[in-house]
N, C-alpha and C positions, 0 to 999 in steps of 0.2 A: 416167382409168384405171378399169377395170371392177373390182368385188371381185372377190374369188377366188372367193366364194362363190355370184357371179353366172355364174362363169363355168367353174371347176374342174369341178364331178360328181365322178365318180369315173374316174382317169385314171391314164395312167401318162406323166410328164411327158419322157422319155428314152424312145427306141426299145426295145421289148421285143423280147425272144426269148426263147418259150416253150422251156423246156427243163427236167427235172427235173436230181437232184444240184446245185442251186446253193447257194450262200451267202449266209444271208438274214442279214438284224437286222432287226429289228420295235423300231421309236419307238411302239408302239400297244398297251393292254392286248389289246382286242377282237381287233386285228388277228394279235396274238399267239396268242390262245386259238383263233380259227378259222385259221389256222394251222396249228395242231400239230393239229386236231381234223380234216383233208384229208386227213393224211399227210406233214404237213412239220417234223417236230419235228427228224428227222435233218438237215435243211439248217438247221436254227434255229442260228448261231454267236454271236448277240449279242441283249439285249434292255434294257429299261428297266428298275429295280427298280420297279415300277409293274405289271411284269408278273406275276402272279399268277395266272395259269391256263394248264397244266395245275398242281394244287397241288405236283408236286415240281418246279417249277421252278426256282425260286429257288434248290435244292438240288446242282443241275446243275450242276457244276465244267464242264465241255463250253462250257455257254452264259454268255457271257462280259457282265457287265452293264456299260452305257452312259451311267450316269446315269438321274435324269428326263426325263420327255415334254417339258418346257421348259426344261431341263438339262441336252442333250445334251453331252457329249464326242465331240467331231468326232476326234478326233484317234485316240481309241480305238476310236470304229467304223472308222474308215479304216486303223488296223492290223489288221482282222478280215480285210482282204481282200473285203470284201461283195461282187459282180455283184447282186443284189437290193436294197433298202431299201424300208420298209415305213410309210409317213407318214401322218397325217390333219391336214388343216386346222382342226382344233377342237384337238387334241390336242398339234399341236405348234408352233414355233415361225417365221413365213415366213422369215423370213432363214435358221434353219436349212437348209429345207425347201429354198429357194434353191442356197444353199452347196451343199448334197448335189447334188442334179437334174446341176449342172453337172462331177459328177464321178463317176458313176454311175449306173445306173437305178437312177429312185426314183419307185416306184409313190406314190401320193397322191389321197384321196379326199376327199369332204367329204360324207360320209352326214348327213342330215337327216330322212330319213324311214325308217320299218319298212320301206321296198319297197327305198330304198339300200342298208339293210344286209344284205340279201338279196343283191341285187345283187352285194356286194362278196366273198361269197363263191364265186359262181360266177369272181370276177376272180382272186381267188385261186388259185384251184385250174389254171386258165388259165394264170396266170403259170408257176407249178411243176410242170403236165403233169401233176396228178390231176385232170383235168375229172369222170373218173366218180364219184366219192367228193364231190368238192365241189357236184355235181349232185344226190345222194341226199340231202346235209345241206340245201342250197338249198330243195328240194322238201320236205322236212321242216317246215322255217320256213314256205317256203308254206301249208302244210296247217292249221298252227297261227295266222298271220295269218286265213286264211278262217274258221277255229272261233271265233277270237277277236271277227272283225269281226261275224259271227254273232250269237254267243252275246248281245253286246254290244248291236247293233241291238233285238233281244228287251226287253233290260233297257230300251230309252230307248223303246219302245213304250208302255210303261205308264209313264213318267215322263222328267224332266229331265235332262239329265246331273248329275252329280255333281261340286260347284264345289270346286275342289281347288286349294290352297298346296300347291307344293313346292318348299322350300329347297336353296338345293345351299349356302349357307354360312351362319355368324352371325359378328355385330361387324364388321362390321353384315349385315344378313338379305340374302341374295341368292338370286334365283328366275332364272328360264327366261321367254320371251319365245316367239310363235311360229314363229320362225326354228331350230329348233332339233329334235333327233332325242328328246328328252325330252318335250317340247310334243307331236309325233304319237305318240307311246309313247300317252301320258297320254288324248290325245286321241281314239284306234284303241279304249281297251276304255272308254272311256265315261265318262270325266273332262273339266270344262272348267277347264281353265288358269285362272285368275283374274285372272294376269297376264298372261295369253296376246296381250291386245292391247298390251303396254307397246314402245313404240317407243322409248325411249331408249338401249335398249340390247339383244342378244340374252340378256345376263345381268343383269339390271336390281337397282339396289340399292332396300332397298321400309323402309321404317318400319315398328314395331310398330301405329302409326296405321294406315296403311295396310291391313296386313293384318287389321284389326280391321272397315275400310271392304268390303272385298274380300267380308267374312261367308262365307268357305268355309264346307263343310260336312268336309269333311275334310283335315287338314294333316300333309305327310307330310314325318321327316326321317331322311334317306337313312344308310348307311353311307358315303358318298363321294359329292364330292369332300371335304368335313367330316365327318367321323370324330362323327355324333348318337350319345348314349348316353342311355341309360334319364334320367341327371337335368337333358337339356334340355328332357323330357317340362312340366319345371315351371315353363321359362319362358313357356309359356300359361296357365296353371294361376288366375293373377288374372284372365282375359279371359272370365268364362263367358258374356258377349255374343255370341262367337263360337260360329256352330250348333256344329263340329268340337270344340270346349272343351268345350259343354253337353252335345254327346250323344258323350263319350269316344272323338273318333276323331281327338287325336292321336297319330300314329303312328309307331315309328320300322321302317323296310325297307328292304330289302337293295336298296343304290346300283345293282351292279353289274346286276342283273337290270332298273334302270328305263332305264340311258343305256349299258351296253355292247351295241354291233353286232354283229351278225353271228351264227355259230353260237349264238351265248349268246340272242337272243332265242328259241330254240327252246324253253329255259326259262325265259326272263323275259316274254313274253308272257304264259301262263297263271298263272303266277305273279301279274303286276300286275294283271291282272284278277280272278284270286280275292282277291287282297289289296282290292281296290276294293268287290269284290260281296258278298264275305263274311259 
């Protein structure tokens, strides 16, 4: 059997029909925020509390919450009445993902690269009949990829990339792998992965050893999926063996601007890149 990931993209797994006025739920933060950022906030009837953009979402008595991205409640999106559902293969659960498909259209993608999640906006907008609106944000992101890949090429003219840790958890340390839409983030403004070759896993669990072996020059920890705050700053803080240790560049940055899709790279590209180049 093939993975999904071999073989998914970005699709919609039930026959579509494009039409606006439908009834959506969004299982996806990203998919959520480029969403309502089309034109689709008035079809938005359900989401995940995960969902977090636009910021008075959560606030919306209208949009009705479904649990977690890997905690869905089937039962409560299937009282929303949805004709739309809105999934990703990283984000949510197959069996869910399954369940759903066979009782509704249910759009599903598996974005891996800055070009996917582009992509997935123009699918959006497709789905809900605002092609022109989801075209202008699409070409926006474009413009910001080409400045980025630019600006970036520039920087590694005159030198190496920039060997970068980036935790997405602790207890134990867990990283990204190159199979992943973090790894080309990372990758696109001029960062190397350090664990970017580890096959064990797409999320690989890694030792303080390890990371110590790896010698980044810079380690960065996220706002999400682990919630880093100023005082895990000082669980390096013994390792000044580590360049990132020695020349003050462990950091904590905004999760959502390294690994959410879609519209939102329109601000998380320039962002991870100044954050990089700084």
């Amino acid at each position: 059997m093939n993975s999904p990931w071999t073989d998914a993209g970005n699709v919609v797994h039930t026959p579509a029909t494009v039409r606006p006025n439908r009834r959506v739920v969004s299982l996806v933060p990203s998919l959520t925020e480029s969403l309502c950022a089309i034109g689709g906030r008035e079809e938005l009837v359900g989401c995940t509390a995960f969902c977090i953009e636009p910021k008075d979402l959560l606030k919306d008595p209208r949009v009705v919450k479904v649990g977690g991205t890997k905690t869905v409640l089937r039962e409560k999106v299937m009282s929303l009445n949805p004709d739309l559902l809105l999934t990703n293969l990283e984000e949510n659960q197959l069996e869910d993902i399954d369940w759903f498909k066979s009782r509704l259209e249910t759009y599903c993608n598996g974005v891996k690269t800055l070009d996917d999640g582009i992509a997935s906006i123009r699918e959006l907008g497709a789905l809900i009949g605002a092609t022109e609106r989801a075209e202008s944000l699409a070409r926006e992101a474009d413009e910001q990829l080409k400045s980025v890949r630019r600006r970036a090429a520039e920087k590694l003219a005159a030198r190496k990339p920039l060997r970068l840790f980036y935790a997405i958890w602790r207890d134990p340390w867990m990283t990204t792998n190159a199979d992943t839409f973090i790894h080309d983030h990372l990758r696109v403004v001029g960062a190397e992965n350090v664990f970017g070759a580890d096959a064990s896993s797409r999320y690989p669990t890694v030792t303080m050893d390890q990371i110590r072996a790896a010698q980044p020059d810079v380690i960065w920890l996220p706002s999400e999926p682990y919630r880093f705050k100023e005082k895990h700053l000082a669980d390096f803080a013994p390792y000044s063996d580590i360049p990132a240790v020695r020349n003050r560049r462990v950091e904590l940055v905004n999760g959502d601007n390294v690994c959410w899709f879609g519209v939102r790279q329109i601000e998380g590209m320039p962002y991870t890149f100044a954050q990089l180049w700084t």
